[in-house]
N, C-alpha and C positions, 0 to 999 in steps of 0.2 A: 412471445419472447423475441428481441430481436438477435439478428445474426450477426450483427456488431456493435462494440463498442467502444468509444474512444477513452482510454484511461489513463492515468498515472501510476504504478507501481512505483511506490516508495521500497528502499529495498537499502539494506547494507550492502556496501559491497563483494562480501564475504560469502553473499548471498544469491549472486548474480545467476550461480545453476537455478536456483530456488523459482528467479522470474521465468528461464525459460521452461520450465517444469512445469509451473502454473499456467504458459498460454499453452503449449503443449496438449495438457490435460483437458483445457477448454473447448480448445479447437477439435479433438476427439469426440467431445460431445456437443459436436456445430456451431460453438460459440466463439465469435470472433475478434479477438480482443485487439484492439490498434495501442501499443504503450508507448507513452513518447519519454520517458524517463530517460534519464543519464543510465549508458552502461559505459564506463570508463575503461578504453583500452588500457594493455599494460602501460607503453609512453605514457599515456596521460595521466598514469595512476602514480609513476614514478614523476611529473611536474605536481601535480598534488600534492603529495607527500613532500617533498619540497618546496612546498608554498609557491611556487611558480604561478599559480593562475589566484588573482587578486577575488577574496570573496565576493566581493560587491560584486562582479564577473559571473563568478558560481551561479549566488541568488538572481540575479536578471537571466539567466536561462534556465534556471530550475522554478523562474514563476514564468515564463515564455512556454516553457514547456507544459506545466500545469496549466495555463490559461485556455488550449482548447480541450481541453478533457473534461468528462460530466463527473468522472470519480476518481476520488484515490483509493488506491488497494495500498496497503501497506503488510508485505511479507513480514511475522513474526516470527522471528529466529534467534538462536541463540544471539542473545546482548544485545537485541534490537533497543530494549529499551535504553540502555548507553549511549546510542548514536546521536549524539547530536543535530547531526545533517537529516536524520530522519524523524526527529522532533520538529524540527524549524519544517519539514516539507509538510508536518501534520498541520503544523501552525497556520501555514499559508493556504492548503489546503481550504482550511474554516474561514480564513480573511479570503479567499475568490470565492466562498458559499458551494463547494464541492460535497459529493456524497462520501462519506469515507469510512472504508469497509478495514477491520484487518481480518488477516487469513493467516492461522494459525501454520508453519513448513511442518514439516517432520519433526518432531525432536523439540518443537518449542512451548516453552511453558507461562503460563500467567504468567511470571514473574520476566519473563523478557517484554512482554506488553507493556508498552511508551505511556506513560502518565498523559500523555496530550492523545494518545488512540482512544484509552479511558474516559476520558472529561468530552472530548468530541466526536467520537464513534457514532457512525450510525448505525454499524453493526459490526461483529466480532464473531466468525468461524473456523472452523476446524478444514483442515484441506482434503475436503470432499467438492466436488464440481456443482454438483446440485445445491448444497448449498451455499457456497461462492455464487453462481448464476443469482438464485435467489435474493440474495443480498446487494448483491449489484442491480437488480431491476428492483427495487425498492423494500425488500424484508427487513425488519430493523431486528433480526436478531442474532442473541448471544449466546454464544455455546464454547466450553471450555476446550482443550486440546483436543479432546478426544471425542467432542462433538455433543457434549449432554449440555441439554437445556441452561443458563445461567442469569441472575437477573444483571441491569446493566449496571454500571456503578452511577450513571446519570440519566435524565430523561435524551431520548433519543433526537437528533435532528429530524423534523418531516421533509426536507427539503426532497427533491427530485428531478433532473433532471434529464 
């Protein structure tokens, strides 16, 4: 296994405890995760919300940012699947050939799981570490909230990097 990894968390904002819970967790059991994902301070969150910063802006550093990373993790949580910004990061994800796992938070159900995690997933778990670890070094599997075996809605990516 290695002791680091360089990734993406796609993430709602809503969600932001959620990311740092996740490397938190990781890093407890020596797994060292580098995220270069947006976490939007509050200012920045209120120029957002006010259209302040021009999308075209957003997207050239939310694919700057995904470009050195080997995967995207994308937090499932409530209304993930709504978020637009975090459909378009699964998008690009698959358009730069990335591994991309989602990780089920607390509290979140199939039915928050992003149509584009579905169709492009290379794996889908429950927030257990071991199996996050796993999925991230190359396991293609799918497991419901609560971590029981599931099949995948598509065939998986072999991609690996």
């Amino acid at each position: 296994m290695a002791s680091r990894r360089h990734v993406f968390i796609s993430h709602h904002h809503a969600d932001d405890q959620a990311v740092t819970n996740l490397t938190n967790m990781l890093s407890r059991k020596g797994y060292e995760i580098r995220n270069s994902s947006i976490r939007a301070k509050p200012e920045n969150r209120e120029r957002l919300k006010k259209g302040l910063v021009a999308v075209d802006t957003i997207k050239r550093l939310l694919r700057m940012k995904m470009s050195w990373a080997s995967t995207a993790i994308v937090v499932i949580g409530k209304n993930t699947s709504s978020r637009p910004w975090v459909d378009w990061e699964i998008n690009q994800a698959k358009r730069q050939g990335k591994r991309i796992i989602g990780v089920y938070e607390r509290g979140g159900t199939e039915n928050d799981t992003p149509v584009a995690l579905e169709k492009y997933g290379s794996a889908i778990v429950n927030w257990n570490a071991e199996s996050i670890i796993s999925a991230v070094e190359g396991e293609n599997t799918f497991q419901t909230p609560e971590g029981n075996d599931r099949q995948p809605v598509h065939s998986a990516s072999t991609s690996k990097c």
